[in-house]
C-alpha positions as CSV (number, residue, x, y, z in Angstrom):
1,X,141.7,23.4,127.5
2,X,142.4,26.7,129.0
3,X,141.3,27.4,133.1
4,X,140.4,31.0,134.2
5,X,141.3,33.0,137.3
6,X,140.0,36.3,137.9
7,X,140.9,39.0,140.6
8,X,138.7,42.4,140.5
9,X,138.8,45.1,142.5
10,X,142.6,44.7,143.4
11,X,144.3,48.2,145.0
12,X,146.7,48.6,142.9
13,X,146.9,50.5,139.8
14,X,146.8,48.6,136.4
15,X,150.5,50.1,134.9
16,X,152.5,48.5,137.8
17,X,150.8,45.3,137.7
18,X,151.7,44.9,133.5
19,X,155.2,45.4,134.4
20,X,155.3,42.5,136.2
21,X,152.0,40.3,134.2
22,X,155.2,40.6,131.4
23,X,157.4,38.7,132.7
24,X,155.5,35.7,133.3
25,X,153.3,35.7,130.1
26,X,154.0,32.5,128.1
27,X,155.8,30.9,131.4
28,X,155.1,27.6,132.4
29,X,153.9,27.8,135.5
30,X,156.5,26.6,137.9
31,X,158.8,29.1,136.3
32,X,156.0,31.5,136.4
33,X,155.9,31.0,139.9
34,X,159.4,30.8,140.7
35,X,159.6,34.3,139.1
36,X,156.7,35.7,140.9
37,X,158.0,34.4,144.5
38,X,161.5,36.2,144.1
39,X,160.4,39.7,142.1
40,X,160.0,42.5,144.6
41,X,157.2,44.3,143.1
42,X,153.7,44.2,145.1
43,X,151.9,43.2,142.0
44,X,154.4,40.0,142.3
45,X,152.2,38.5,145.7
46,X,149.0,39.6,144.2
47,X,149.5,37.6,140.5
48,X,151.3,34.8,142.4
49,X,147.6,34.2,144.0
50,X,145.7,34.3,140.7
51,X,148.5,32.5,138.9
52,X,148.0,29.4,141.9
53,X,144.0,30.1,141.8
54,X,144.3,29.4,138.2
55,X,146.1,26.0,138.6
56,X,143.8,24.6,141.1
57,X,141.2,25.5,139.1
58,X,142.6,23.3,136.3
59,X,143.3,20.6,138.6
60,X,140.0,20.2,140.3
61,X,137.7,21.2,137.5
62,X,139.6,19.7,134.1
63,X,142.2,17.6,136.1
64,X,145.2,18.8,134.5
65,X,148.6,17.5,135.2
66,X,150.1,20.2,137.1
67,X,153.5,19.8,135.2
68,X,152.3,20.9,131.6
69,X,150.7,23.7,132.4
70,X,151.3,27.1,130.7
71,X,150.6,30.7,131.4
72,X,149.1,31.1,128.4
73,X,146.9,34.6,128.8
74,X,147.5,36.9,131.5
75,X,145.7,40.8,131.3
76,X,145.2,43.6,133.5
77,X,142.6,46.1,133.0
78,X,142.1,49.0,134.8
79,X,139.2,49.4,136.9
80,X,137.1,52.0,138.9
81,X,138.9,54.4,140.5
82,X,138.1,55.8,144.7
83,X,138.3,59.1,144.2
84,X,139.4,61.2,147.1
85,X,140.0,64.8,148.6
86,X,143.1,66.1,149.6
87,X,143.0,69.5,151.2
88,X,145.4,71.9,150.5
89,X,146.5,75.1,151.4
90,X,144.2,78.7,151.6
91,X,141.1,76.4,151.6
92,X,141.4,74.6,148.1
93,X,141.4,71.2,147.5
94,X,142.6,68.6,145.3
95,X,141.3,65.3,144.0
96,X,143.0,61.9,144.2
97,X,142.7,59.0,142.2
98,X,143.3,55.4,143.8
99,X,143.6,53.4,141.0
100,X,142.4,49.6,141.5
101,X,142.4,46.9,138.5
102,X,141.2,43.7,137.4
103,X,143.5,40.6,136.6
104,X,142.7,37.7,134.5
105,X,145.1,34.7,134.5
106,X,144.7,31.6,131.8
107,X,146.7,28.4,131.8
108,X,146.5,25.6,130.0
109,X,148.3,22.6,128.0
């Protein structure tokens, strides 16, 4: 039985957080976390926390045994982006985009 764990709205943008959703896709999770706590990335603290949401969800709503869980499905989707103005010079302006995402996390037997 597969647990979900989702995290919208996080400030990031969605290609950084894929590089590092790759390296733990398929993981178990102790090596899944193991990899998450030592990678230097930003995205690395904010999937560690959906990765651990994940596994208490299996634990207190299936009762899993922590040990033989898997990272079995991990996404990222990109979500709405905050626009915002940046003034440059001889009165013009440009736009910025802040890119923000959503993560999904599954794990299971």
């Amino acid at each position: 039985m597969e647990t979900t764990a989702i995290i919208r709205g996080v400030h990031i943008s969605a290609q950084k957080t894929r590089l590092v959703a790759d390296l733990i896709r398929g993981k178990s999770v102790a090596q899944a976390l193991n990899i998450l706590t030592f990678s230097p990335k930003k995205a690395a603290g904010i999937l560690k926390k959906a990765v651990e949401s994940a596994i208490a969800n299996a634990e207190h709503n299936d009762g899993a045994d922590i040990d033989e869980l898997k990272v079995t499905t991990i996404f990222v989707d990109k979500a709405q982006s905050m626009k915002r103005f940046s003034a440059r010079a001889k009165g013009r302006g440009n736009r910025i985009e802040k890119q923000t995402c959503h993560i999904t996390v599954k794990v299971g037997a």
